[in-house]
VEXDREN-2710 file (C-alpha; in Angstrom, 1 decimal):
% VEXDREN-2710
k/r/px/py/pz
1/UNK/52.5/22.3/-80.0
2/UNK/51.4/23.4/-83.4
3/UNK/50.4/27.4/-84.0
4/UNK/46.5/26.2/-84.5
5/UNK/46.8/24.2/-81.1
6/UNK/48.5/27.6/-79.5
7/UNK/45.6/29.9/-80.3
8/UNK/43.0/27.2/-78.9
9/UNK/44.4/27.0/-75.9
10/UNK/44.7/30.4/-75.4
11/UNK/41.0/30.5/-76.0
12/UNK/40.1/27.5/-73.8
13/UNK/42.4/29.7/-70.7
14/UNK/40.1/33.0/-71.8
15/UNK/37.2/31.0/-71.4
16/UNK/38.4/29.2/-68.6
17/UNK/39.1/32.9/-66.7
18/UNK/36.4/35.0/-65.5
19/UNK/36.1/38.5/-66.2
20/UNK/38.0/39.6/-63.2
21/UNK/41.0/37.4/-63.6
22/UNK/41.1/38.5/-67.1
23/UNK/41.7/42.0/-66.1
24/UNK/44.0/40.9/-63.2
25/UNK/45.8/38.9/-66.4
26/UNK/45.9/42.2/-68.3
27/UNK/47.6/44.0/-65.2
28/UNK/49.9/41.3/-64.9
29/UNK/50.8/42.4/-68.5
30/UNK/51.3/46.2/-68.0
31/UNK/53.9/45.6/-65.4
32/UNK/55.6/43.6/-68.0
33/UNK/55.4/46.6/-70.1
34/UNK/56.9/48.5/-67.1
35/UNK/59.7/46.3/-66.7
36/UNK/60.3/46.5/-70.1
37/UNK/60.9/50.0/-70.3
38/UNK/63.0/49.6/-67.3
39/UNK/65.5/47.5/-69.0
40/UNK/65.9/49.7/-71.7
41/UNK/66.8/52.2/-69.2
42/UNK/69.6/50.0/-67.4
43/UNK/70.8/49.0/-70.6
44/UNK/71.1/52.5/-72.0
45/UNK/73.3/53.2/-69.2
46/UNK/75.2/50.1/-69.2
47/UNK/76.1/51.5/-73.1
48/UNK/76.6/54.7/-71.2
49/UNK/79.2/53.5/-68.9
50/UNK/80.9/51.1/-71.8
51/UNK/81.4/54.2/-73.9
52/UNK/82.9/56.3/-71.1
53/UNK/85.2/53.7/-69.9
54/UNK/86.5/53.0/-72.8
55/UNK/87.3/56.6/-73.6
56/UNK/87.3/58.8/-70.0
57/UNK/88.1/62.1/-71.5
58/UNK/85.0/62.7/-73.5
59/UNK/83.3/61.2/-70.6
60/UNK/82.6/64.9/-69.4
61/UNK/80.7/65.8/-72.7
62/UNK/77.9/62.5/-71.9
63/UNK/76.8/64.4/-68.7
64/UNK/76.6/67.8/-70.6
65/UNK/73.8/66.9/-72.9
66/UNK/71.8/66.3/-69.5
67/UNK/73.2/68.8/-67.1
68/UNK/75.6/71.6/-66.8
69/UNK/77.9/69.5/-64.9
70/UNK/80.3/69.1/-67.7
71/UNK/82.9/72.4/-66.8
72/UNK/83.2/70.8/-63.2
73/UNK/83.6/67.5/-64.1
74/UNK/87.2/65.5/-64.2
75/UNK/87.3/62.2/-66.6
76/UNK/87.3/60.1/-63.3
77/UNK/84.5/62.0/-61.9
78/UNK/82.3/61.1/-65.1
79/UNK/83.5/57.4/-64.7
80/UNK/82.4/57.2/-61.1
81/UNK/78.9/59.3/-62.0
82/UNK/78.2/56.6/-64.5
83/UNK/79.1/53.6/-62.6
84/UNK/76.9/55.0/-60.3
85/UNK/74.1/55.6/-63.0
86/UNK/74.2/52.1/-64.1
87/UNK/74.2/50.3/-60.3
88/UNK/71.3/52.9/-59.4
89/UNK/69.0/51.6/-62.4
90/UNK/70.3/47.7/-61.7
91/UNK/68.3/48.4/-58.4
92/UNK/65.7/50.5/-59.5
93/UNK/64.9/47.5/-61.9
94/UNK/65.3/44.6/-59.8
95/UNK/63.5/46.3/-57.1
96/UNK/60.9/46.8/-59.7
97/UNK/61.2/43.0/-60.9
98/UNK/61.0/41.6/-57.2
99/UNK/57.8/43.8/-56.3
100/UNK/56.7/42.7/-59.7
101/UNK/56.9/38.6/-59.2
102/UNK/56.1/38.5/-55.9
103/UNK/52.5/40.2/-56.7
104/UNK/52.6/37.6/-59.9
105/UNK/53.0/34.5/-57.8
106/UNK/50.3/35.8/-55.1
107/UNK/47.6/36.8/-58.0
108/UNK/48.5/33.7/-59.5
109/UNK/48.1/31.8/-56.4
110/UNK/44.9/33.8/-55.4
111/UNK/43.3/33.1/-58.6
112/UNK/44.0/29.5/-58.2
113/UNK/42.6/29.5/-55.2
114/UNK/39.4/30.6/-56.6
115/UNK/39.7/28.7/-59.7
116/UNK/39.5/25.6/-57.0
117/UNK/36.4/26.8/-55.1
118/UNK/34.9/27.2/-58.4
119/UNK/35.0/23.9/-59.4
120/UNK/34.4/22.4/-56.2
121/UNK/30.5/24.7/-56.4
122/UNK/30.5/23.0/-59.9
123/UNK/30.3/19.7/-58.5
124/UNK/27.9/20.7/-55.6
125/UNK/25.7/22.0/-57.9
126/UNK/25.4/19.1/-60.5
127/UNK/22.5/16.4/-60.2
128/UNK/23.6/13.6/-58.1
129/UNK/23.1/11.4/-61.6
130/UNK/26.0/13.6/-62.7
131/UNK/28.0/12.9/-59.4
132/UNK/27.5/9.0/-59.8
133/UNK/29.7/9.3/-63.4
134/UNK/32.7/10.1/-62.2
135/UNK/34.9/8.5/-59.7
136/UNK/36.0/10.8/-56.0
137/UNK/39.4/10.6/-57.4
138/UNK/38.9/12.2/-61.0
139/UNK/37.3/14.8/-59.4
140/UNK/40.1/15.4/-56.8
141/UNK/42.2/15.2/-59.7
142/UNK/40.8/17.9/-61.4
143/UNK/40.3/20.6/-58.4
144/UNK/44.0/19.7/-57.1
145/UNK/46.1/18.7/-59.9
146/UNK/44.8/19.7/-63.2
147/UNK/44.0/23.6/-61.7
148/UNK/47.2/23.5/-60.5
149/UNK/49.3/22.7/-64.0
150/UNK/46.7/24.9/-65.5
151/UNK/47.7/27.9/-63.3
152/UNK/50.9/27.5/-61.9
153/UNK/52.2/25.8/-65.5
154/UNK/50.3/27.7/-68.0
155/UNK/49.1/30.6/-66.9
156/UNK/52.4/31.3/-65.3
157/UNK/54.0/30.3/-68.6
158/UNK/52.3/33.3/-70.5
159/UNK/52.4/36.2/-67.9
160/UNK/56.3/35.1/-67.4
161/UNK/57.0/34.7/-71.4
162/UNK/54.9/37.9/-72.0
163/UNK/57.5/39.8/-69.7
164/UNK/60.5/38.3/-71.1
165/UNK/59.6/38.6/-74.9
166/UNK/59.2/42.2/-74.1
167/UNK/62.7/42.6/-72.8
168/UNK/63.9/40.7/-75.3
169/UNK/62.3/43.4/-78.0
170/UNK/63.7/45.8/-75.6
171/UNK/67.2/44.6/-76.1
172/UNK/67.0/43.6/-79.5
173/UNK/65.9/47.5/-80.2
174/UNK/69.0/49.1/-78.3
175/UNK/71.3/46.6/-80.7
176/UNK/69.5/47.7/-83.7
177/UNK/70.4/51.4/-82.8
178/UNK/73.8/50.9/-81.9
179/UNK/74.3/48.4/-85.1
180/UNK/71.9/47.6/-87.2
181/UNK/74.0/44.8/-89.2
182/UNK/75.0/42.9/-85.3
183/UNK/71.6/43.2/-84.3
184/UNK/69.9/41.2/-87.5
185/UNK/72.4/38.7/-87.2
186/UNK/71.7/38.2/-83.8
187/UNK/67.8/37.9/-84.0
188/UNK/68.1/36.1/-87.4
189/UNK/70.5/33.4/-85.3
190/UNK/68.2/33.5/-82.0
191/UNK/64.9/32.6/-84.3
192/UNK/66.4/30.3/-86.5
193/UNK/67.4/28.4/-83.6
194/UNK/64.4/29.0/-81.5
195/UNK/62.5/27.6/-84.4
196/UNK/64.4/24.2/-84.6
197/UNK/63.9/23.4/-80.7
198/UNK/60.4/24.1/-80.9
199/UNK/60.2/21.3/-83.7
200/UNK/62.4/19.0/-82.4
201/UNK/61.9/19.1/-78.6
202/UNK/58.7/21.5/-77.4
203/UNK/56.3/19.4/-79.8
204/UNK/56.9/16.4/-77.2
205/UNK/56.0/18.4/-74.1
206/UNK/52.2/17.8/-74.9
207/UNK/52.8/13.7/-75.1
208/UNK/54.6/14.0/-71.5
209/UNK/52.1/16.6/-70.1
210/UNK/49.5/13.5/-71.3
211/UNK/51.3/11.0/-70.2
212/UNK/51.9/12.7/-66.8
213/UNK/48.3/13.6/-66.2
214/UNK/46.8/9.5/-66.9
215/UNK/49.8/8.3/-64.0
216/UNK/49.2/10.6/-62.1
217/UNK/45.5/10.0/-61.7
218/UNK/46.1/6.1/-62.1
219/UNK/48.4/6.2/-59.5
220/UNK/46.2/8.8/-57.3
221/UNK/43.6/6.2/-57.6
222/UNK/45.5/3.3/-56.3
223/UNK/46.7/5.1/-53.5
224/UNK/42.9/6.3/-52.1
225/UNK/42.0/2.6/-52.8
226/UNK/45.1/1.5/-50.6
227/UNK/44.0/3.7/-47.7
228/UNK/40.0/2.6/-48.1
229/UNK/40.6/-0.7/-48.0
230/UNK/43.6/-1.1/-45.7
231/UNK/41.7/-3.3/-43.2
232/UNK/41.0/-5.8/-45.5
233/UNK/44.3/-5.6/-47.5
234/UNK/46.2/-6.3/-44.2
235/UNK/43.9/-9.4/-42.8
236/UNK/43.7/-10.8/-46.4
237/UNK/47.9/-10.7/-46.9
238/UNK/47.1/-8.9/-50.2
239/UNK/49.7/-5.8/-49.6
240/UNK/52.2/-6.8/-51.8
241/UNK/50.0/-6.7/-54.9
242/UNK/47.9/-3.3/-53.9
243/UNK/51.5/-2.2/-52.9
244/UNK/52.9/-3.3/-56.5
245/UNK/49.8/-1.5/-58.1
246/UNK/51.0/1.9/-56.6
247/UNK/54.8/1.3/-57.4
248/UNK/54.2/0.7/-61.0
249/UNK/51.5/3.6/-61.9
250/UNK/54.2/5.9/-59.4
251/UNK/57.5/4.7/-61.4
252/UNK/56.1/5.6/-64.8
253/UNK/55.1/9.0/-63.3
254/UNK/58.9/9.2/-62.1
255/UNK/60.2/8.2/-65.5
256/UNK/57.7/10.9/-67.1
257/UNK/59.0/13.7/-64.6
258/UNK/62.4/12.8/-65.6
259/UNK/61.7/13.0/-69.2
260/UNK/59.9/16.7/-69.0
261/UNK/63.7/17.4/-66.8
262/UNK/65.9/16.0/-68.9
263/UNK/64.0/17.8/-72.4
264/UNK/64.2/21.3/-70.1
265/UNK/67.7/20.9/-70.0
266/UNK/68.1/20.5/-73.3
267/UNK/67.7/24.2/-74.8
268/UNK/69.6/25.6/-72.4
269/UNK/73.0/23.5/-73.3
270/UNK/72.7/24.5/-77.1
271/UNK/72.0/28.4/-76.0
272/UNK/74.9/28.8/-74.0
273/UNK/77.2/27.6/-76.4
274/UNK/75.6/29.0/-79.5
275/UNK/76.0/32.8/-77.4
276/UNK/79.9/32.1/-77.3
277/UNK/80.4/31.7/-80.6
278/UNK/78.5/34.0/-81.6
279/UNK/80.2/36.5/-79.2
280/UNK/83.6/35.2/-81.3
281/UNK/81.6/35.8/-84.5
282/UNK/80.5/39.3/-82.8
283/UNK/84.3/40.4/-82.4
284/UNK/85.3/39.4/-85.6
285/UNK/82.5/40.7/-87.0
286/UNK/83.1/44.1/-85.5
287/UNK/86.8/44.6/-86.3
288/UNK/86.1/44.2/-89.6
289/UNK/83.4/46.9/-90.0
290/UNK/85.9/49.4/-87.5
291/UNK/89.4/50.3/-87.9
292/UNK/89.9/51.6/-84.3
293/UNK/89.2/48.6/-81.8
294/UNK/88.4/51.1/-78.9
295/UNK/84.9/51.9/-80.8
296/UNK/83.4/48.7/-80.4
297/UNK/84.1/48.4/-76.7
298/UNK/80.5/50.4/-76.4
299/UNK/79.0/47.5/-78.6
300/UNK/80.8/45.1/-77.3
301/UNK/79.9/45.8/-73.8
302/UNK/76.1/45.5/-74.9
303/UNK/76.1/42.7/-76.5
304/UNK/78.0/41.1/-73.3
305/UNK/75.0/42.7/-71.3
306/UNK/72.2/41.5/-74.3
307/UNK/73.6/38.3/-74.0
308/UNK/74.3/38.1/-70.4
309/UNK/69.9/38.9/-70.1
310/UNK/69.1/37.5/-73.4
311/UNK/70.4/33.8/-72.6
312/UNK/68.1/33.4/-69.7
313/UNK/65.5/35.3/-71.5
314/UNK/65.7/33.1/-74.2
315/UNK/66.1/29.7/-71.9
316/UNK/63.0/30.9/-69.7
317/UNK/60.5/31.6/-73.2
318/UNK/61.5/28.5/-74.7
319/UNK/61.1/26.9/-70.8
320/UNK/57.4/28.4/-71.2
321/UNK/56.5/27.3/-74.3
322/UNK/57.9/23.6/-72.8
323/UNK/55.3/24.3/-69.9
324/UNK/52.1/25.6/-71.9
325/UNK/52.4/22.7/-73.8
326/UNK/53.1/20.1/-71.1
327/UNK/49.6/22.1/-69.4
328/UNK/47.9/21.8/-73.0
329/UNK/46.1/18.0/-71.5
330/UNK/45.1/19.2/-68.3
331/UNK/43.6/22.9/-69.4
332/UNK/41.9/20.8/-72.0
333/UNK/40.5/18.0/-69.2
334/UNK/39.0/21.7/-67.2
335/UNK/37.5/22.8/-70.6
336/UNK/36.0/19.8/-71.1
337/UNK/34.9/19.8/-67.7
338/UNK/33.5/22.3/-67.2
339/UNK/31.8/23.0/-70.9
340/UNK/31.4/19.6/-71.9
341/UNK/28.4/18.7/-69.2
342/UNK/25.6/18.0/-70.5
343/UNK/23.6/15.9/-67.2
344/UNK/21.6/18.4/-65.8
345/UNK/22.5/20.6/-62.8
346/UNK/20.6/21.4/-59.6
347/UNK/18.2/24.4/-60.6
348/UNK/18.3/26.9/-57.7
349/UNK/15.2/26.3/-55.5
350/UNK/12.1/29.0/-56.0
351/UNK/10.0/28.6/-52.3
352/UNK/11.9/27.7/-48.9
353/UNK/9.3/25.0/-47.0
354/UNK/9.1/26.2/-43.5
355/UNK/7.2/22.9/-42.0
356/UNK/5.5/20.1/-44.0
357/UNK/1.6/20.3/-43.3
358/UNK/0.0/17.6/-46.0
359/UNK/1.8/14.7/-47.9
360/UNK/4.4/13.8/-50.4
361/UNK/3.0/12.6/-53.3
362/UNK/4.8/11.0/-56.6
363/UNK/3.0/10.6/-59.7
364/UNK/4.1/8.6/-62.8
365/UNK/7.7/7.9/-61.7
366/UNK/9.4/6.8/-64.5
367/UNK/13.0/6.5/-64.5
368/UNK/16.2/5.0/-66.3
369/UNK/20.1/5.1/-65.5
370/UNK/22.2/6.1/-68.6
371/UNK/23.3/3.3/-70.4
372/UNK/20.5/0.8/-69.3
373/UNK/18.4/-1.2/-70.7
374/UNK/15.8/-1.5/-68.1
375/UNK/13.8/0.7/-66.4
376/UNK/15.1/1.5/-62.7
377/UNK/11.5/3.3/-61.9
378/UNK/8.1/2.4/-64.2
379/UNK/5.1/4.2/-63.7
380/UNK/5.6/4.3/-59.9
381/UNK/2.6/6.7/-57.8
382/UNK/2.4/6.3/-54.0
383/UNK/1.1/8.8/-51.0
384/UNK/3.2/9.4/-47.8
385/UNK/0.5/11.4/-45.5
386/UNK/1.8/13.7/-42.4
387/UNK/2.5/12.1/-39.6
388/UNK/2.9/8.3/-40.7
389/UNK/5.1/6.2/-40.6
390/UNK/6.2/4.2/-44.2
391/UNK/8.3/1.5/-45.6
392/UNK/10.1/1.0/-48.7
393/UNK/11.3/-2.5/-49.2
394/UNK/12.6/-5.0/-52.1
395/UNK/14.9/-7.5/-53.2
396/UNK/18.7/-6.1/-54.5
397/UNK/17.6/-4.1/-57.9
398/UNK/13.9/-3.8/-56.8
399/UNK/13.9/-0.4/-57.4
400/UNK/13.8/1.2/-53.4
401/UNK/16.7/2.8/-52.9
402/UNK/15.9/5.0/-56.9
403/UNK/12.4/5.7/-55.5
404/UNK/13.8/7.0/-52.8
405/UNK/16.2/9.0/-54.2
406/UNK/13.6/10.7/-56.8
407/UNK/11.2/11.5/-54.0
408/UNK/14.0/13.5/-52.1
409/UNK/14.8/15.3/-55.2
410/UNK/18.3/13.7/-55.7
411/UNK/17.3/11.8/-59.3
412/UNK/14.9/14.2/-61.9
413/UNK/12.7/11.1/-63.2
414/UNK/12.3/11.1/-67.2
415/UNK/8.7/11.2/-66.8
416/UNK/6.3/11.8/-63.5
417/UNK/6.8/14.1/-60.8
418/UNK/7.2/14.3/-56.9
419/UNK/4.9/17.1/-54.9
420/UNK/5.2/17.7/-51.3
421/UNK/2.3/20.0/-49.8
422/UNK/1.2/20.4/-53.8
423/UNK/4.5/21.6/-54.6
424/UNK/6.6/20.5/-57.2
425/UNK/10.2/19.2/-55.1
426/UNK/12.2/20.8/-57.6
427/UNK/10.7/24.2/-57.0
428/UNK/11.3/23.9/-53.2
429/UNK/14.1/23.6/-50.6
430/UNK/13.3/21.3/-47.7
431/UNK/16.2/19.9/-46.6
432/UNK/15.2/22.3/-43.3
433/UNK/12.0/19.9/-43.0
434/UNK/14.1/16.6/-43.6
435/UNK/16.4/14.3/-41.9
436/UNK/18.5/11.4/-43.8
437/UNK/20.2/8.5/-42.0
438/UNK/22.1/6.2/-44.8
439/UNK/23.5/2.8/-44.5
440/UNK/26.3/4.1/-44.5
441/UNK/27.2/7.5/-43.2
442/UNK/30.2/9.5/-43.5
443/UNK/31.8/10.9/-40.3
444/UNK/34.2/13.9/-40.1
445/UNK/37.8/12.9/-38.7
446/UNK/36.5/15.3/-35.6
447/UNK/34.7/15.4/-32.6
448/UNK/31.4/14.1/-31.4
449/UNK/29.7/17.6/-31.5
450/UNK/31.4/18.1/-34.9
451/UNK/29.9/15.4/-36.9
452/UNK/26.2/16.1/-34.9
453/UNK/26.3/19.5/-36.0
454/UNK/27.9/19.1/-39.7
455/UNK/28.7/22.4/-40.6
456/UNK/26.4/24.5/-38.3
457/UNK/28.4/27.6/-37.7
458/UNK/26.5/28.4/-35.8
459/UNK/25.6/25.2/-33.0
460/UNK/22.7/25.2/-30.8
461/UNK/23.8/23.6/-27.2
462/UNK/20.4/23.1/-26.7
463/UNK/19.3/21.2/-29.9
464/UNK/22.7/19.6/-29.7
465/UNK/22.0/18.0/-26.3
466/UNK/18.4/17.1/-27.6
467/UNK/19.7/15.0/-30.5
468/UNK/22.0/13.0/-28.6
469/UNK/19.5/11.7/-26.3
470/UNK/16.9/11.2/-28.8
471/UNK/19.9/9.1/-30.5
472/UNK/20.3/7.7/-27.3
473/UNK/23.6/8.6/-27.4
474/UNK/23.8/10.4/-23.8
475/UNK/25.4/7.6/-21.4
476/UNK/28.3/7.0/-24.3
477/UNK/29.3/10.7/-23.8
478/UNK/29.1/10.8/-20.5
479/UNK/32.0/8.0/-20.9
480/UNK/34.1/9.6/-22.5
481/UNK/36.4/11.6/-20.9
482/UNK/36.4/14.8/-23.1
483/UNK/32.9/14.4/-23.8
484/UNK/30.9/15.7/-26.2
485/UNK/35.0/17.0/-27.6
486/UNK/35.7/13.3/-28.2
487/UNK/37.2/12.6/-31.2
488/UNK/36.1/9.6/-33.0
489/UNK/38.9/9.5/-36.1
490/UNK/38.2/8.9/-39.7
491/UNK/35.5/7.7/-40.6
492/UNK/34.7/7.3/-36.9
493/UNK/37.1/4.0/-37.4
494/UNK/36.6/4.5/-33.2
495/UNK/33.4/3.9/-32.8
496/UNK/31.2/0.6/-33.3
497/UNK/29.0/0.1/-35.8
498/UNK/25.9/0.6/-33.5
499/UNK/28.1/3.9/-32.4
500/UNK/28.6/5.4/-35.9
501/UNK/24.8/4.8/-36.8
502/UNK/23.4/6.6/-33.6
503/UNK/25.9/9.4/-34.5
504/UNK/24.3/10.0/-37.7
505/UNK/20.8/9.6/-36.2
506/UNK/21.9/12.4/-33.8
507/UNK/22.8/14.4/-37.4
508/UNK/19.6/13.8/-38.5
509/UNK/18.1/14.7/-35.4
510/UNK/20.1/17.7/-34.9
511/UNK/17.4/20.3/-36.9
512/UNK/15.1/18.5/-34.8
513/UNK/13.2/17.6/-38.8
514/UNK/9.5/16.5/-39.6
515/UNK/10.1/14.1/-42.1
516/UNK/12.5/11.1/-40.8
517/UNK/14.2/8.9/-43.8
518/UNK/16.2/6.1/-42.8
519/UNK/18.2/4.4/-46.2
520/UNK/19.0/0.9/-44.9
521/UNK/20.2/2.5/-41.6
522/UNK/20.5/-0.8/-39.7
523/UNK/21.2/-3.0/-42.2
524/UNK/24.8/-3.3/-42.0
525/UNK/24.1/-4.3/-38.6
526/UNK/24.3/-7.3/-36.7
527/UNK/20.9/-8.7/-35.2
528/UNK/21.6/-7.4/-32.0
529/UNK/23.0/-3.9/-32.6
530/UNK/20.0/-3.4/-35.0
531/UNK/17.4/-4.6/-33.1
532/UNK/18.6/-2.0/-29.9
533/UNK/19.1/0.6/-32.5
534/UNK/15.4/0.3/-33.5
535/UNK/14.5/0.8/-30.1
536/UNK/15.6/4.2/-30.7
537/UNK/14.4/4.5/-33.7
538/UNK/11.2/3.7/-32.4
539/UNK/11.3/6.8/-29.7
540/UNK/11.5/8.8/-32.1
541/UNK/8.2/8.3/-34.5
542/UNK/6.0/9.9/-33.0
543/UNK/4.8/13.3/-34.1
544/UNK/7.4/12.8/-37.0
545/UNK/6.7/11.3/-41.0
546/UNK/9.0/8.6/-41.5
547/UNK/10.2/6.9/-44.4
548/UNK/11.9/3.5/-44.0
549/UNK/14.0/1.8/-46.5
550/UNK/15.2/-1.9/-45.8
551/UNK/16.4/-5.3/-46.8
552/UNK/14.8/-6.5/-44.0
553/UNK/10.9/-7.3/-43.4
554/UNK/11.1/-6.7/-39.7
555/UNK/12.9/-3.7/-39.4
556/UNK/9.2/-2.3/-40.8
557/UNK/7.9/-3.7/-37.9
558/UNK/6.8/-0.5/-36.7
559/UNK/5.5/0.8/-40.2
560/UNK/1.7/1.9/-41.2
561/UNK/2.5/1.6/-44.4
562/UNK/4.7/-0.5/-47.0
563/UNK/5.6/-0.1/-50.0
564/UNK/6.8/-3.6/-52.0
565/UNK/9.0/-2.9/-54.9
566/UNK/9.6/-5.5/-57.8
567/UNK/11.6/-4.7/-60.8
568/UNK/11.0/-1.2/-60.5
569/UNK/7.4/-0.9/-60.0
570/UNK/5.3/-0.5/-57.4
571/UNK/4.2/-4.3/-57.1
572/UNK/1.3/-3.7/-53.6
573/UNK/1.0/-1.5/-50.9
574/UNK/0.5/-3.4/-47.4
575/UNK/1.1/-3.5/-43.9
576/UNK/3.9/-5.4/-42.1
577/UNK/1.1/-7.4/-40.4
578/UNK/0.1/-8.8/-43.7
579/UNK/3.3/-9.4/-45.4
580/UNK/4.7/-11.4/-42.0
581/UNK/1.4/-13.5/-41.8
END
């Protein structure tokens, strides 16, 4: 990773941080500093105890510069004070250290956590045109994956080479004081070779960290596709190739893994053997420059301590400039992410609609996909009075389901607008007003009470009993053995199809709405599961708006109202009486 590609990603990580994990970012750094400082004090009184050793007599006159306790001291008495010195500030300091990363890894870990949920509002609050563009699985890829190299790669790769540089500096000062010749030759040899592994080896991090982040979504996908389509794999005898699919993606993201392992290893080989000789270096070195051999035993023994930190110190910075680069891809996939969006998001609504009292009314509707070349919507304007019931219907790429989707707010049409009561939908929140039954709901791997209630955290037994009757749903419950505690697995993969619908009729039902919308809710049905289902449907029109949208002409059977779409305009408005005759 180049110097210029260093400082940008240290700006996309600022920008990526908000103001409070910024300063939690700074504290991290200040206990750095602390533990810093801590070094230098074990150090000092490994020198300490290297000088005394080496020469116990004048081991009394150490302790006098501090203390009086020089006249009562014996050579052997200093020895054991200083031994003692130096093990008390080994655990002062790694008591320190321990404190240190375990409140690292759980403010690193917490900040993740919220760096998640962040992203996960992003997405909620985007237009659902901005949902459609990306795929389920480059989204989970990005909340899960990418937040996690991001974090726990480079943002643990900075606090962590923050700390050590400093007690590298730390140790480099306390050589400089005891020999300033030993220390330059040490820091001259520790860049110089610093400097050729990050050109020959921490350069390729960023092509594996890329390489990593493409398998691993590749091979992400094929694994959710395996899963959704495991039915139909199994009865069509296609496993071996959806299996082959996964194995290939998976084995390149093995070989990639093994390539970031294998270049890890690599610096740590050359600095181990590069500290021994210069340790023989350091000895020669050192006998030159002194005639008596007893008064480099005090350098001697730092050094051994220098190198004994400063090899892993060394290993673990150049280990963290291997990770910030491997995390350069995915912190610049979140940047792009989350800066780069230019579909507009959800605005936050203005005026809460406690009932619906008038119409719905769209005016103008004129609306194209990205990248089309025809209009989905052109110059569409219908009414929808209170109390009636409508229809929406159309050949495959009429037009219906868009129309829909604009009048309930989900699409923002390029021209035109959508008013319910004289109100402007986007200056309104009305989901309390309005229930939605789609073609094809989603159920929660839970219980029958679960998916009816959705999220309430609050359920209503009452309103809860009321929607499974009105969904009819009252004598399958009573079947059941654990009731309305049933669970119906993922997807409700337990259920029929005529099961699954009347549980997502029951959701509907649940905030017992005035405005009804049914998106091709029977049409996945057979003949005879729909036509019972819109018995039910049928209960529950009256006193309710309803809109209908279907394939089928005589699911409209009960309808005021239709709509006939046709190449996304509004082609007649009739009645079901008149388009069956």
């Amino acid at each position: 990773m180049r110097l210029s590609n260093f400082f940008t990603t240290i700006h996309k990580i600022r920008w990526l941080l908000s103001t409070k994990q910024k300063m939690q970012w700074l504290g991290l750094g200040v206990l750095s500093l602390i533990s810093s400082g801590l070094e230098m004090v074990t150090a000092g009184t490994v020198v300490l105890f290297a000088q005394i050793l080496s020469n116990p007599e004048a081991g009394p006159s150490y302790f006098d510069r501090f203390s009086g306790l020089s006249g009562s001291l014996t050579p052997q008495g200093a020895v054991l004070w200083a031994a003692l010195l130096c093990g008390g500030a080994y655990t002062l300091k790694n008591s320190f250290l321990l404190a240190e990363v375990f409140y690292q890894n759980k403010t690193l870990q917490h900040m993740l956590t919220l760096f998640r949920m962040r992203l996960l509002t992003m997405y909620q609050k985007r237009s659902y045109l901005s949902f459609l563009s990306k795929s389920t699985t480059h989204r989970f890829e990005v909340i899960e994956n990418n937040a996690d190299q991001f974090f726990l790669l480079g943002m643990k790769s900075l606090v962590s080479g923050f700390s050590e540089l400093m007690m590298a500096i730390v140790l480099f000062a306390l050589i400089f004081y005891m020999n300033a010749a030993l220390a330059f030759y040490i820091l001259t040899m520790t860049t110089g070779l610093m400097l050729i592994l990050y050109l020959t080896i921490m350069s390729r991090f960023y092509h594996v960290g890329k390489q990593w982040q493409d398998v691993s979504l590749e091979a992400r996908q094929k694994l959710l596709e395996f899963f959704h389509a495991f039915k139909e794999i199994t009865l069509s005898g296609r496993a071996a190739f959806f299996l082959g699919r996964y194995a290939a993606f998976s084995q390149q993201r093995a070989q990639t893994k093994a390539r970031e392992a294998t270049l890890g290893e690599v610096p740590k080989l050359i600095l181990e053997a590069t500290f021994v000789g210069m340790a023989v270096f350091a000895v020669w070195f050192l006998g030159i420059q002194q005639d008596n051999m007893q008064a480099i035993y005090p350098i001697l023994g730092l050094y051994v301590y220098a190198g004994f930190r400063l090899i892993p110190t060394t290993i673990r910075l150049t280990g963290y400039g291997n990770h910030l680069a491997l995390a350069k891809p995915f912190i610049d996939r979140l940047y792009e992410e989350i800066h780069a969006d230019h579909t507009p998001h959800i605005e936050p609504k203005k005026t809460v609609l406690s009932s619906f009292k008038d119409s719905i009314q769209s005016h103008h509707l004129t609306f194209t996909y990205p990248g089309a070349q025809t209009k989905a919507l052109d110059d569409v304007s219908l009414t929808i009075t209170k109390g009636s019931c409508v229809g929406i219907v159309g050949t495959t790429g009429s037009g219906k389901s868009t129309l829909l989707h604009a009048i309930l707010g989900l699409l923002m049409p390029q021209k035109g607008h959508v008013h319910i009561d004289n109100i402007p939908t986007h200056n309104i929140d009305w989901q309390n007003v309005l229930g939605y039954v789609p073609q094809a709901p989603y159920l929660l791997d839970a219980s029958i009470a679960d998916n009816v209630v959705f999220g309430d955290q609050n359920p209503d037994a009452t309103r809860l009993t009321r929607a499974i009757h009105g969904a009819q749903l009252t004598r399958f419950v009573e079947r059941q053995k654990q009731g309305l505690l049933t669970p119906i697995g993922e997807k409700g993969v337990r259920l029929s199809g005529g099961e699954r619908q009347r549980i997502a009729i029951a959701r509907a039902l649940y905030h017992e709405p005035e405005l009804l919308v049914l998106d091709e809710a029977t049409s996945a049905l057979d003949h005879h599961t729909e036509r019972q289902l819109m018995k039910t449907i049928h209960t529950l029109l009256e006193g309710r708006t309803v809109i209908m949208v279907a394939h089928r002409l005589t699911t409209l059977s009960s309808c005021d109202q239709i709509f006939v779409m046709d190449n996304g305009r509004l082609k007649k408005t009739t009645t079901y009486e008149a388009l069956s005759s």
